[in-house]
N, C-alpha and C positions, 0 to 999 in steps of 0.2 A: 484575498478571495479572487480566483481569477475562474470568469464563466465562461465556456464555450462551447461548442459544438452543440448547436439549438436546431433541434430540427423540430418538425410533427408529421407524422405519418397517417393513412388511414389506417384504422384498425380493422381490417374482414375478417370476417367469423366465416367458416368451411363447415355446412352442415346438411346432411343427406346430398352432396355432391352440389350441392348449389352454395356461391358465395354470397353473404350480405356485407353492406358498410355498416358499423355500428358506432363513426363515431371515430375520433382524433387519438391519437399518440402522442406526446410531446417528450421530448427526451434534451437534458442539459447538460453536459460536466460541468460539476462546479471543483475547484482542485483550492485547498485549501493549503496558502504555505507557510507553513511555525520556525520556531526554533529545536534545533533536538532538545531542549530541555524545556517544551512548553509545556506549564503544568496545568492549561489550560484545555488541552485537548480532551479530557473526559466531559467538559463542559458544550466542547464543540459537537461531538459526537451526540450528546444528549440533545442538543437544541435541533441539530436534524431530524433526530426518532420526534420530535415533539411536531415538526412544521405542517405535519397536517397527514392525510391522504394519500402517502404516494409508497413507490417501491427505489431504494435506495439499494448501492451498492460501495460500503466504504473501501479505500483500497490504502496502503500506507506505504512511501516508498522514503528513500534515501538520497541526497544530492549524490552526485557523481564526483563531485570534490570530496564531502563527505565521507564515501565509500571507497575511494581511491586513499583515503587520509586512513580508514578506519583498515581498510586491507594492510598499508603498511606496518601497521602499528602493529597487526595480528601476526603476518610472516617473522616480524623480528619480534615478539616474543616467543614465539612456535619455536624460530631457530637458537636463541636462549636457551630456552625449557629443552632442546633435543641435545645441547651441547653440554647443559649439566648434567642429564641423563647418562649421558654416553660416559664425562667423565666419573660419575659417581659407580657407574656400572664396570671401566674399566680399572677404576682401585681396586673392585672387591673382587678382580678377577685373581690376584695374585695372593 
């Protein structure tokens, strides 16, 4: 679990052209990092919806090794899958 960007803001309210203060913001990331097979994460996701009073925004990303690992693996089977194609297509031309 890694927390950061902590801030609190004032919160003003804008109403019939006049501002009031009503009050604090506070806003955290918290960035949570698994493994790609964590089978844990429906548990994680639940335990936030549960922490109480607040407005959450989950986001889900990829490592960069990961996604660098996972693009290659896709281009060479994409380029596989276009070479059987081609030849299965150029038998049946004749």
């Amino acid at each position: 679990l890694v927390a950061d960007n902590y801030s609190v803001d004032v919160n003003r309210i804008y109403q019939n052209g006049t501002v009031k203060d009503s009050g604090y913001v506070a806003r955290q990331n918290l960035r949570i990092v698994t493994s790609a097979t964590n089978e844990d994460l429906q548990k994680i996701v639940d335990a936030i919806q549960k922490a109480g009073d607040m407005s959450y925004n989950l986001q889900f990303g990829v490592a960069e090794a990961t996604s660098k690992s996972l693009e290659t693996t896709l281009l060479t089977e994409a380029l596989k899958d276009a070479e059987a194609r081609a030849t299965y297509q150029g038998s049946s031309c004749f």
